[in-house]
C-alpha positions as a Markdown table, in Angstrom:
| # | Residue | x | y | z |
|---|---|---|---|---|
| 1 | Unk | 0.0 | 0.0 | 0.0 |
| 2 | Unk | 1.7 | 3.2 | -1.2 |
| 3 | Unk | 1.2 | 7.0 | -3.1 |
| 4 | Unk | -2.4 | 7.5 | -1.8 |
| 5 | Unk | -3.7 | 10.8 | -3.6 |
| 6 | Unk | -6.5 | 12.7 | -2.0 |
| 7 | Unk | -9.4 | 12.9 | -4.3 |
| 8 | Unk | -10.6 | 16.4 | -4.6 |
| 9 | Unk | -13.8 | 16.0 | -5.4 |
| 10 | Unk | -14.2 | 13.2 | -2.3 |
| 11 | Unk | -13.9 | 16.4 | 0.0 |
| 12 | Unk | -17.1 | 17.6 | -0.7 |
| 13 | Unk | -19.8 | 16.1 | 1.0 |
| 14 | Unk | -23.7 | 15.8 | 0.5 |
| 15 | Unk | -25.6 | 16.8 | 3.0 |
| 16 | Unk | -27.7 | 14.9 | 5.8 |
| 17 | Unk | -31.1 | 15.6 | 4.9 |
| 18 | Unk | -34.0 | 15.7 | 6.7 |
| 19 | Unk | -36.7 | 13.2 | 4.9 |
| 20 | Unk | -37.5 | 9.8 | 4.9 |
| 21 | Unk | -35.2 | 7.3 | 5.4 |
| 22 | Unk | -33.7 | 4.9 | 2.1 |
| 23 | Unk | -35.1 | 1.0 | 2.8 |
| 24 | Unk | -33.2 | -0.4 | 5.0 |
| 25 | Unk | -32.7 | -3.0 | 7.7 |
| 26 | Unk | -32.0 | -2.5 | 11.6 |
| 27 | Unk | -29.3 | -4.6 | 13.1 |
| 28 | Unk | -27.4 | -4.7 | 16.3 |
| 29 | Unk | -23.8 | -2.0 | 16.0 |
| 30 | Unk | -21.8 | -3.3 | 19.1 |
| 31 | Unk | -19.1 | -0.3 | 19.8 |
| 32 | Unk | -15.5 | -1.7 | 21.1 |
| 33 | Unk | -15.0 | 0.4 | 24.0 |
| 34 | Unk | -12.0 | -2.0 | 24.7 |
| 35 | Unk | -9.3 | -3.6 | 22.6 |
| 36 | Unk | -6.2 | -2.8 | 21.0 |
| 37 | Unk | -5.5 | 0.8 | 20.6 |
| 38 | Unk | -5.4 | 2.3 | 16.9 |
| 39 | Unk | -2.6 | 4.6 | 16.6 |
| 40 | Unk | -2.6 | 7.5 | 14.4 |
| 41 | Unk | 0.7 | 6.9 | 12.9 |
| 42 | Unk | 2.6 | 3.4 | 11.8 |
| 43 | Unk | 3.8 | 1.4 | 9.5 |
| 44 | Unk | 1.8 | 1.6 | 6.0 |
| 45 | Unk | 2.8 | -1.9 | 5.4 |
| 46 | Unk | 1.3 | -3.4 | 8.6 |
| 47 | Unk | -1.8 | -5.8 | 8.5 |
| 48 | Unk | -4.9 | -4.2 | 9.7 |
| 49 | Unk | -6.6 | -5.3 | 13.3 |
| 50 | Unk | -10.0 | -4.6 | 14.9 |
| 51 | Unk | -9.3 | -1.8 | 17.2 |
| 52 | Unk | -11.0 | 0.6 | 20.2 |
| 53 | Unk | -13.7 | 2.7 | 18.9 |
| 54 | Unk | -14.8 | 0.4 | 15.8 |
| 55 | Unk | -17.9 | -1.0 | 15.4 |
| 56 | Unk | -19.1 | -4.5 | 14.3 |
| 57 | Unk | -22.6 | -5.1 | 13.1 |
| 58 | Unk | -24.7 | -8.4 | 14.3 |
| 59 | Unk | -27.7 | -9.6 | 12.5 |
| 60 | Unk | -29.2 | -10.0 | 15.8 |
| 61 | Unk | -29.3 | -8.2 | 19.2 |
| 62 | Unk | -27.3 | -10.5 | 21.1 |
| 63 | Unk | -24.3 | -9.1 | 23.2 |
| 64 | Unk | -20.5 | -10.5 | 22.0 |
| 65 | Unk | -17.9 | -9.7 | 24.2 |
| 66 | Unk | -19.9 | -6.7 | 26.8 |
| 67 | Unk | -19.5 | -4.6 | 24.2 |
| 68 | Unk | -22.6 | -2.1 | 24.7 |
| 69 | Unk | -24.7 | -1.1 | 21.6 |
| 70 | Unk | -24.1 | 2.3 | 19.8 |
| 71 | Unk | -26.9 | 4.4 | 22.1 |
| 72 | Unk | -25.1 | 7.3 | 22.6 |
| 73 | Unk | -24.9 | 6.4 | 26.2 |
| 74 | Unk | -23.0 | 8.8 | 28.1 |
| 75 | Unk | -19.4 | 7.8 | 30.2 |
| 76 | Unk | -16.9 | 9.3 | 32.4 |
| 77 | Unk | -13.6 | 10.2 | 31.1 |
| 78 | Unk | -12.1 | 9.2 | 34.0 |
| 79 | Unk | -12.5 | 5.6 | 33.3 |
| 80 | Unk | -12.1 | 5.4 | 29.7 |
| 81 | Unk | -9.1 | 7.3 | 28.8 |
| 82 | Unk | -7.7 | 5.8 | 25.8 |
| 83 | Unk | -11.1 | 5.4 | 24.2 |
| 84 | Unk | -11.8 | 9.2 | 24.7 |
| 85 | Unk | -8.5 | 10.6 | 23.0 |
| 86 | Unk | -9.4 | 8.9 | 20.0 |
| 87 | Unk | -13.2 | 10.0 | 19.8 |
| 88 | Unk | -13.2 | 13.0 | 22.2 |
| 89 | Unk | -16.7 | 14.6 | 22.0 |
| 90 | Unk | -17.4 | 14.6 | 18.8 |
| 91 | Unk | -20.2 | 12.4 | 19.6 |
| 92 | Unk | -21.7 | 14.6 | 22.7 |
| 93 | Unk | -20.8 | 15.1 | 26.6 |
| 94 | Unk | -18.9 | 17.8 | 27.9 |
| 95 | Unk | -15.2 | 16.8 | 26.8 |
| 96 | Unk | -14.3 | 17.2 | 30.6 |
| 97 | Unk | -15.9 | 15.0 | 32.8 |
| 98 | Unk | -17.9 | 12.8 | 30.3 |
| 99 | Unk | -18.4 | 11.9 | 26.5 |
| 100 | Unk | -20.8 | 10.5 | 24.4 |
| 101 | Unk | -20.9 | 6.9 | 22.3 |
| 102 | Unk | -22.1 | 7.5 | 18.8 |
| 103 | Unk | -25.8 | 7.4 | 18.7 |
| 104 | Unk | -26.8 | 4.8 | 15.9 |
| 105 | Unk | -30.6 | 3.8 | 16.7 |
| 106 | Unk | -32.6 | 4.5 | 13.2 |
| 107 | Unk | -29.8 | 6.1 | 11.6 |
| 108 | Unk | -27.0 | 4.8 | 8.7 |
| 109 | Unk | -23.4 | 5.5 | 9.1 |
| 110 | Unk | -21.8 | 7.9 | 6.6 |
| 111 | Unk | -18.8 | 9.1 | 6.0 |
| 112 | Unk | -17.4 | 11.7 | 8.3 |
| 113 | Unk | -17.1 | 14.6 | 9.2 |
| 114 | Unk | -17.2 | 12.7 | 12.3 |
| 115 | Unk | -20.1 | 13.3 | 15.1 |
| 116 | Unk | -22.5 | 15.2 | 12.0 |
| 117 | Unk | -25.6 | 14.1 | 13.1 |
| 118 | Unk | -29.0 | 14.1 | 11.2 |
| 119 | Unk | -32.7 | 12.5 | 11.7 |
| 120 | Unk | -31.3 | 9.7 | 9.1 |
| 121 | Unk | -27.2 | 9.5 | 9.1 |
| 122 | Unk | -24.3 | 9.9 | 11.5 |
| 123 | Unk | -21.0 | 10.7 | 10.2 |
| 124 | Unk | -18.4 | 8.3 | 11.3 |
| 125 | Unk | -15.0 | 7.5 | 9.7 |
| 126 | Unk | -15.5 | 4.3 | 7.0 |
| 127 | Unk | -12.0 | 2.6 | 6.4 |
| 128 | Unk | -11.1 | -0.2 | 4.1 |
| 129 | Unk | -8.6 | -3.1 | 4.7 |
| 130 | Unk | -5.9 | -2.1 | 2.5 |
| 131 | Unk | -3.5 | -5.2 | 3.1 |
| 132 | Unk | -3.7 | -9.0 | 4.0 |
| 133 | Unk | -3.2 | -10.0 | 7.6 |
| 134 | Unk | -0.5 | -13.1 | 7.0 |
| 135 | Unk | -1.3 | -13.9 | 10.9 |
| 136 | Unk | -5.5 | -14.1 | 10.5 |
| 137 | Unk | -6.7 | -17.7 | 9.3 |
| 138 | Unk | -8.6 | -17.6 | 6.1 |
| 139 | Unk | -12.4 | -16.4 | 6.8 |
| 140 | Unk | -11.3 | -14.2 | 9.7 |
| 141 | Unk | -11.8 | -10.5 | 9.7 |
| 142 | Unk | -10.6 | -8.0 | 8.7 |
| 143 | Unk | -9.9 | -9.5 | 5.1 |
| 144 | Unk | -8.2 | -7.3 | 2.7 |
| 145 | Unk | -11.2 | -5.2 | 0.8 |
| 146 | Unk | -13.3 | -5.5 | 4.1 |
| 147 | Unk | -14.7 | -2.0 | 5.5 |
| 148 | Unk | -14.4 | -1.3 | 9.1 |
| 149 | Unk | -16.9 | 1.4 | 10.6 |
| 150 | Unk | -15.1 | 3.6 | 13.2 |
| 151 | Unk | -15.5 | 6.3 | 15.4 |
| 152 | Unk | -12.4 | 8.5 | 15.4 |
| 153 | Unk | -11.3 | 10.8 | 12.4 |
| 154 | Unk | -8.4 | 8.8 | 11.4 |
| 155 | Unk | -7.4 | 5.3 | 9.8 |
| 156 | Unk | -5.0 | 3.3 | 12.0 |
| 157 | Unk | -2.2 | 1.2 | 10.6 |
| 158 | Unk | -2.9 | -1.1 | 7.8 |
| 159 | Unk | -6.4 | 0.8 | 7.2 |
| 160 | Unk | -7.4 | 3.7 | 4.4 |
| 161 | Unk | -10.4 | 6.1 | 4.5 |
| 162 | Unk | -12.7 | 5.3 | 2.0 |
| 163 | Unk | -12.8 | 8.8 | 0.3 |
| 164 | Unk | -12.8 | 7.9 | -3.1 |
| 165 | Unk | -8.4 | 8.5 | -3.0 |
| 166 | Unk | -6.4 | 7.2 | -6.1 |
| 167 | Unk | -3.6 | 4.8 | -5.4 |
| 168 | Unk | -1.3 | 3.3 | -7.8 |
| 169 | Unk | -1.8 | 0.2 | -9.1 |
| 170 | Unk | 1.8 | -1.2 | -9.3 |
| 171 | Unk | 2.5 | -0.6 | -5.6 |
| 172 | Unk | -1.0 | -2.0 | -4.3 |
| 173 | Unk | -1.6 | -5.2 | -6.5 |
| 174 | Unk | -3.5 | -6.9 | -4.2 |
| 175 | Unk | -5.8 | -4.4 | -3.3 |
| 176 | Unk | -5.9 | -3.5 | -6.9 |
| 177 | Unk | -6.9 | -7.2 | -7.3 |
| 178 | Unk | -10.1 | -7.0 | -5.9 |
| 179 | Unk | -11.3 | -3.6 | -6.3 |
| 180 | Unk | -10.1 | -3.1 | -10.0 |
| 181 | Unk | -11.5 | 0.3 | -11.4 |
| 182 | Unk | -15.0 | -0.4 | -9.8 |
| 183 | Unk | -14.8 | 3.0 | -7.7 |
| 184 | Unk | -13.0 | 4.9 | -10.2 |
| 185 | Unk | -9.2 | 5.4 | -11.8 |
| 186 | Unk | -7.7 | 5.6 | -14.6 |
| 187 | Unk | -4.6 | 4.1 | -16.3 |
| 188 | Unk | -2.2 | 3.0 | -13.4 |
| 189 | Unk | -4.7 | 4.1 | -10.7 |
| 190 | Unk | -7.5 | 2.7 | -9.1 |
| 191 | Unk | -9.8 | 4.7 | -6.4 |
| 192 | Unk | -10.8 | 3.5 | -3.6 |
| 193 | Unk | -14.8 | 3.7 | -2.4 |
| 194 | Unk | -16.1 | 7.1 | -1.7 |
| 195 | Unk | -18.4 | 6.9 | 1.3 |
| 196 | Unk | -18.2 | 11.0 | 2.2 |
| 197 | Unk | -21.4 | 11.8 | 3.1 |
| 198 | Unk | -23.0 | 8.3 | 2.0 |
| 199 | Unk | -24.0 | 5.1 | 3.7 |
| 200 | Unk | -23.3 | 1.6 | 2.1 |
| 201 | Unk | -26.2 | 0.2 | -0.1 |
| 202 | Unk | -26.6 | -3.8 | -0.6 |
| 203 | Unk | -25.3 | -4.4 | -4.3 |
| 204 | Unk | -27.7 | -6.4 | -6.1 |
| 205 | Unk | -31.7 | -6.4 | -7.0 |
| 206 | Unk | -33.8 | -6.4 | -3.9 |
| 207 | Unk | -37.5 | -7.7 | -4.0 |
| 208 | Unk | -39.5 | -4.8 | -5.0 |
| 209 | Unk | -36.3 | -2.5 | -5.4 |
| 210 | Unk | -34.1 | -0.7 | -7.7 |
| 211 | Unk | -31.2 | -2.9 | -8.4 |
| 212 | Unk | -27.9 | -0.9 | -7.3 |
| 213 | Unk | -24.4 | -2.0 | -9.4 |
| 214 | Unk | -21.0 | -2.5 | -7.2 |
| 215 | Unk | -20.1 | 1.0 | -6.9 |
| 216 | Unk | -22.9 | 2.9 | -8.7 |
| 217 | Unk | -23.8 | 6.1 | -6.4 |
| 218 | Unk | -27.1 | 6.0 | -5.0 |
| 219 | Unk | -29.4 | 8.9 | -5.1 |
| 220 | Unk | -31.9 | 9.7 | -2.5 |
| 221 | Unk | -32.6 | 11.5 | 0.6 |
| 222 | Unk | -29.6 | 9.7 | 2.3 |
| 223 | Unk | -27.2 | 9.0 | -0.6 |
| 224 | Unk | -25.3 | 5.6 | -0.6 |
| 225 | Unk | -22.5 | 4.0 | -2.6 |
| 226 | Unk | -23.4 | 0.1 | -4.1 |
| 227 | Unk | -21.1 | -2.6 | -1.9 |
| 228 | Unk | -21.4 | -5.6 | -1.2 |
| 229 | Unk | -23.2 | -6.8 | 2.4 |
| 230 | Unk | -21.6 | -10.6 | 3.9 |
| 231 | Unk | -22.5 | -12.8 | 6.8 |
| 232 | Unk | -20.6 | -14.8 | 8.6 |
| 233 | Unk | -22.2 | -18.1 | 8.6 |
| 234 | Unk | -19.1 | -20.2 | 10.2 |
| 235 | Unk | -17.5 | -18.2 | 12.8 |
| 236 | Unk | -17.7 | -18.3 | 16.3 |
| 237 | Unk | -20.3 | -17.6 | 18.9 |
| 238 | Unk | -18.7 | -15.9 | 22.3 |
| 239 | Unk | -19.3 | -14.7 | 25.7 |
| 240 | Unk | -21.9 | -12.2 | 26.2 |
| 241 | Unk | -19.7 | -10.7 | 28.8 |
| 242 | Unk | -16.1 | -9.0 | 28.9 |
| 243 | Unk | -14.6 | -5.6 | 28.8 |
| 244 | Unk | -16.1 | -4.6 | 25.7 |
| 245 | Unk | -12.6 | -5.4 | 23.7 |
| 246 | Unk | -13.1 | -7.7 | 20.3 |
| 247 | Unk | -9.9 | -9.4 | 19.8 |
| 248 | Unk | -7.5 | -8.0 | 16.9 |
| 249 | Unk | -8.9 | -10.2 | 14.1 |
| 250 | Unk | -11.7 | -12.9 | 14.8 |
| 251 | Unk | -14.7 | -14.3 | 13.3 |
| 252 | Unk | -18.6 | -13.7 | 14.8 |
| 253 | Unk | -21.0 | -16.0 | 13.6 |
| 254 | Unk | -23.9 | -13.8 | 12.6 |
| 255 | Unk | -21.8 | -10.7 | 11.7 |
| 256 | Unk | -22.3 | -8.5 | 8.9 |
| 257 | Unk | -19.6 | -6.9 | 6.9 |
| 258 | Unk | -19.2 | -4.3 | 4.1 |
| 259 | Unk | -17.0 | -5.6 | 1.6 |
| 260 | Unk | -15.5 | -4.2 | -1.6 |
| 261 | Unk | -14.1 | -6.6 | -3.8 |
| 262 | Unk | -16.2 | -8.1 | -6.4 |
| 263 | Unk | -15.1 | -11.8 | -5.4 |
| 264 | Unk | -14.0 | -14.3 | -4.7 |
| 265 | Unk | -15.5 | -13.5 | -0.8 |
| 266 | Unk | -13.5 | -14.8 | 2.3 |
| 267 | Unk | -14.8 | -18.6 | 3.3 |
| 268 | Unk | -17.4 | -18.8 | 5.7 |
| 269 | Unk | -19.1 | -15.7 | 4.4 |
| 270 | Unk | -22.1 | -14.9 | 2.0 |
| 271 | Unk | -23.9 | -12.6 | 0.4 |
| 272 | Unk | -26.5 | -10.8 | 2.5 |
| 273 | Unk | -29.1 | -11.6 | -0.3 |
| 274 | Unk | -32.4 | -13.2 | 1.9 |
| 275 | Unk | -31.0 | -16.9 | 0.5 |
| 276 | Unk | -33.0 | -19.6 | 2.0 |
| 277 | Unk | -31.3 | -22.4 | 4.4 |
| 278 | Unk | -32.6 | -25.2 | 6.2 |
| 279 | Unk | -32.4 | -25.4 | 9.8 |
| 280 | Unk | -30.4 | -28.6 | 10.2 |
| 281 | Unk | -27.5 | -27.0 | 7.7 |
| 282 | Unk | -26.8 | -24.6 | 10.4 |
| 283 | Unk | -28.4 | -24.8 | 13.7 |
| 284 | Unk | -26.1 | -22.6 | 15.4 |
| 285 | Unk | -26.9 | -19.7 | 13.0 |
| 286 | Unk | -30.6 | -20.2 | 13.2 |
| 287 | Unk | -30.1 | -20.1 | 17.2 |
| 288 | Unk | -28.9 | -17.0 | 17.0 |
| 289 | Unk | -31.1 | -14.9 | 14.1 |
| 290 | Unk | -33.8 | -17.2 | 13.5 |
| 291 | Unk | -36.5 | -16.9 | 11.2 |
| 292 | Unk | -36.1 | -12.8 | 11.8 |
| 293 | Unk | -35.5 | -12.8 | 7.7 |
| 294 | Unk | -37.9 | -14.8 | 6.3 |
| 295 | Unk | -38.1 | -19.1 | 6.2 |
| 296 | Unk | -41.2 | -21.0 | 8.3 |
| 297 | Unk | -38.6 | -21.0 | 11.7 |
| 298 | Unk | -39.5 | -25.0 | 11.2 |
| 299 | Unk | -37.7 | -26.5 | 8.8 |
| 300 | Unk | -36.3 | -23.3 | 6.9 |
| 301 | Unk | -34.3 | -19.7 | 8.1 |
| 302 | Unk | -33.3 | -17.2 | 5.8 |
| 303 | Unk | -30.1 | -14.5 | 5.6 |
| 304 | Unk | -30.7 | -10.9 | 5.8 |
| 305 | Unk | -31.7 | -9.5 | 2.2 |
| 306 | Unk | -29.5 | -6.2 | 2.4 |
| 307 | Unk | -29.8 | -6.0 | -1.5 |
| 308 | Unk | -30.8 | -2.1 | -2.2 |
| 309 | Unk | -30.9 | -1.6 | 1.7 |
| 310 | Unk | -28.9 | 0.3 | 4.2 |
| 311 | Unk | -27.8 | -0.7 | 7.6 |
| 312 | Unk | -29.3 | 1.2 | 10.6 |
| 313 | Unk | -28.8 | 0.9 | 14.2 |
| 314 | Unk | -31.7 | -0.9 | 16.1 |
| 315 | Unk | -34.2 | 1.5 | 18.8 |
| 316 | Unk | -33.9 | -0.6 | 21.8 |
């Protein structure tokens, strides 16, 4: 990963406006308040880790290692030091004695400026994986081409912002691999996703939808950007307790990730595209989302049809 360019016209962003929200599916954004910390400044080179003040998005409101739901709950300083001097108060509080978590209940994620808030979006900070982690078994995240959703202004090591930069292909083949010239470039460039000011939007035909195209920019009173939506179907299920840390690189069963490659995807994951599985193929999946996206909850489940839909946080 080398020679990123700042896009120009990826500094302008659309505005948050007030009207009624894209279609779109509510699911469970767990916020690490724990974990390893995400510097600001590193090697380029290095393989990119699951950090304080990400995100990760469940298909179901079950709790994975304490970490507390994006509510925009309201802690001390005092007891979370390294957490606030990456998100400070962007996100609410005083910036003294307390600060705020980002508030995600009915709203999408956008790309920054970071702690914007609106009746439908919250800007954030969307990153993409920009190399392979040699040390993660196949199927774990963060693959290479994966987006991470995260709260400070910043990409840690081993991560980009996905602001529609150009890179050059010779010194980023891999990454170049997947992506190709879906998001823009020319020649020996290639761009990375623009999310500034827009929330991912399933790729692929949704029943009763406009079909959206891998990268095509998406209209509307929240705009979006076309990427591809994956479960994990193999992973793990964990404790429902802990410090509210996800380890460095790991695999949730039930997770959903934003990912930009057109294929192949990482093993154990699918397409978030309402396909129907029987119960006895995967029991411990079912256990946890059950028949909360379609199937007869007997013999039959389904997966979460993202397909033309955007991501918001659930209203508990």
């Amino acid at each position: 990963m080398a020679g990123k360019e700042t896009s120009k016209a990826a500094d302008c962003a659309p505005p948050i406006e007030a009207a009624a929200m894209p279609p779109n599916l509510a699911m469970a954004p767990l916020f690490a308040t724990g974990g390893a910390y995400p510097e600001k400044e590193g090697d380029p080179t290095a393989p990119p880790l699951a950090t304080t003040a990400m995100v990760r998005t469940l298909a179901a409101d079950y709790a994975e290692f304490g970490a507390p739901l994006c509510q925009g709950q309201i802690v001390p300083v005092s007891a979370n030091l390294e957490l606030f001097s990456v998100i400070l108060n962007h996100y609410g509080g005083d910036g003294q004695s307390d600060f705020a978590l980002p508030d995600l209940r009915g709203r999408a994620a956008v790309g920054g400026p970071i702690g914007q808030s609106g009746p439908l979006g919250l800007g954030m900070t969307w990153l993409i994986a920009a190399n392979a982690n040699p040390d993660a078994p196949a199927g774990f995240y963060p693959a290479l081409g994966a987006l991470a959703l995260f709260a400070g202004s910043y990409a840690p090591p081993g991560w980009l912002v996905c602001d529609g930069s150009q890179l050059p292909i010779e010194s980023n083949l891999p990454l170049y691999g997947l992506l190709g010239q879906t998001f823009g470039g020319a020649g020996g460039s290639f761009a990375l996703p623009s999310l500034v000011g827009r929330a991912p939007v399933g790729a692929g035909a949704g029943p009763g939808l406009a079909p959206v195209a891998l990268g095509q920019a998406v209209a509307g009173s929240l705009p979006g950007l076309g990427l591809n939506y994956l479960i994990d179907t193999q992973g793990r299920i964990e404790q429902n307790s802990g410090p509210g840390a996800f380890p460095e690189y790991y695999e949730l069963r039930g997770e959903i990730y934003v990912f930009a490659g057109t294929g192949p995807f990482p093993p154990g994951w699918a397409l978030c595209d309402g396909t129907l599985l029987r119960i006895s193929d995967n029991p411990p999946l079912f256990q946890l989302i059950g028949n909360t996206y379609g199937g007869d909850g007997t013999t039959t489940f389904a997966l979460p049809d993202l397909r033309g839909r955007m991501v918001t946080g659930m209203s508990l």
